[in-house]
C-alpha positions in Angstrom: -6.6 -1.1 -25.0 -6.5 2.4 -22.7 -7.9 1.4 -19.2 -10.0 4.2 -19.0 -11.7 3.4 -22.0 -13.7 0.4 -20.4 -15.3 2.8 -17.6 -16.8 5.3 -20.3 -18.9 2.3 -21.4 -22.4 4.3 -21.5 -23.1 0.5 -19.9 -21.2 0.4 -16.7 -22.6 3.7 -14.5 -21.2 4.4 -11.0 -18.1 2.2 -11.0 -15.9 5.9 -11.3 -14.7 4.8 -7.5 -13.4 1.5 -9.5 -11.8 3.2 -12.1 -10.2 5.4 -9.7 -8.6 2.5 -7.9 -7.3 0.8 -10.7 -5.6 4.4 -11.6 -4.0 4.5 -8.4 -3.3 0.7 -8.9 -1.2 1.8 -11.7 0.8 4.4 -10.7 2.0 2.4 -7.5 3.0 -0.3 -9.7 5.2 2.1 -11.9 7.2 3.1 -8.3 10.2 1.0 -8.0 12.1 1.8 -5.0 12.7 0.5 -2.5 12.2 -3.1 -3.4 9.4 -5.1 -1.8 7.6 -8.6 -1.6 4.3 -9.4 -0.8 3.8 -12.7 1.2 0.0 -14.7 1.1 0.6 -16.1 5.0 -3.0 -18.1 4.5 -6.7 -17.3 5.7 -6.5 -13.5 3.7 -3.8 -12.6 6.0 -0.7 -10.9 3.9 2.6 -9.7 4.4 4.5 -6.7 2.8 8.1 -6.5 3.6 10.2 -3.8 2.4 13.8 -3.7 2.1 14.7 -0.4 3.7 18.1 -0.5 5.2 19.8 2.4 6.6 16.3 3.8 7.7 15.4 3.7 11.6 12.4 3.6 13.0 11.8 7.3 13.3 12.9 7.9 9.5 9.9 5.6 8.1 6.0 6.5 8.2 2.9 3.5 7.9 -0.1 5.5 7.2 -3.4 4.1 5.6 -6.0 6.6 4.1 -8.8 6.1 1.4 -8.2 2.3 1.2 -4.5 3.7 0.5 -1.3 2.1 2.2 1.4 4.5 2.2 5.2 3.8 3.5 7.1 6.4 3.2 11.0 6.9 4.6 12.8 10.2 4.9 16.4 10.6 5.3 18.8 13.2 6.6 21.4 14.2 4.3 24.4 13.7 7.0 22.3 10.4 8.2 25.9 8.3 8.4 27.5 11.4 9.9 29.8 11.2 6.7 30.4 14.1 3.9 29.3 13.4 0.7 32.3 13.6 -1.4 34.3 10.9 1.2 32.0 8.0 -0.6 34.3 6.3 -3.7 31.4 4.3 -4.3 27.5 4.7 -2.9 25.4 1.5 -4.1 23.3 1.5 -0.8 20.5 4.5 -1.9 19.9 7.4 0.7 17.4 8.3 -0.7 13.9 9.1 0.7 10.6 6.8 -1.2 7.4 7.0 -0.9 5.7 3.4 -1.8 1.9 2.9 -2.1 -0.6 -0.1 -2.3 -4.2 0.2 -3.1 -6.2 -2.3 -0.5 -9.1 -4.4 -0.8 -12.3 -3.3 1.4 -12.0 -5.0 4.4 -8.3 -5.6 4.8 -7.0 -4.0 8.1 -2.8 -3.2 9.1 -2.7 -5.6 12.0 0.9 -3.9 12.7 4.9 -3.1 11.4 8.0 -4.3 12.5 11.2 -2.9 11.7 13.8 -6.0 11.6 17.0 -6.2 10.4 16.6 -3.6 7.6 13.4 -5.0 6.3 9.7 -3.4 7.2 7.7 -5.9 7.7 3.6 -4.7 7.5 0.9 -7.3 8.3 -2.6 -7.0 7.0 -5.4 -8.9 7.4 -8.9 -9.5 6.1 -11.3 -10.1 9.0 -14.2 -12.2 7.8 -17.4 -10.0 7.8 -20.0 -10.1 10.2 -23.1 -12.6 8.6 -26.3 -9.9 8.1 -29.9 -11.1 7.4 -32.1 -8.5 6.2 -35.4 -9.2 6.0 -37.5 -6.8 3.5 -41.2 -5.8 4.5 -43.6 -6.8 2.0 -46.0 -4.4 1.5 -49.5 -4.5 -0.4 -50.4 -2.5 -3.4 -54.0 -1.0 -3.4 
């Protein structure tokens, strides 16, 4: 069943936001470099570590926009100071990536740490403030 068939249900109005999401959702899980895990660390606190060796600090971007968590690491071509054709065999990619996850509402980027070639990105989910609302009731006639 296609995805976006569900959201043109003539039953389920405003959820294009939703749809959206699960879109984006998609296409971040197709990406597959560089490899990554995603650690549950208890009390809606998470843990993203990516596996980014070779990249330094400068090279690699955290950016969050539109609920949107984008890491993103650009390398220089003469990064190891190296020519190309010197290599007899390159299995460590120097590549640049650009690697995306869709966040809940609510979850925050308490930080990154760079640490022995793995990113590390911390999120959390602060628990919302408690709200009473109390509605006026109001007469007719």
């Amino acid at each position: 069943m296609n995805r976006s068939l569900i959201f043109d249900s003539p039953f389920l109005l405003g959820f294009e936001h939703t749809r959206s999401l699960i879109e984006r959702a998609a296409k971040a899980a197709a990406e597959s470099y560089p490899p990554y895990n995603v650690e549950d660390r208890g009390e809606g606190a998470l843990r993203i570590t990516l596996a980014v060796a070779g990249f330094g600090p400068d090279q690699l971007s955290v950016t969050v926009e539109d609920r949107q968590l984008v890491v993103s690491g650009k390398r220089d071509g003469q990064a190891s100071g190296r020519p190309e054709e010197s290599y007899l065999h390159r299995g460590i990619a120097a590549r640049g990536f650009v690697r995306s996850f869709v966040l809940a509402d609510g979850m925050v980027v308490d930080g990154a740490t760079l640490e022995h070639g793995l990113l590390h990105i911390d999120l959390a989910r602060p628990e919302p403030e408690k709200r009473v609302q109390t509605i006026a009731i109001r007469t007719a006639g």
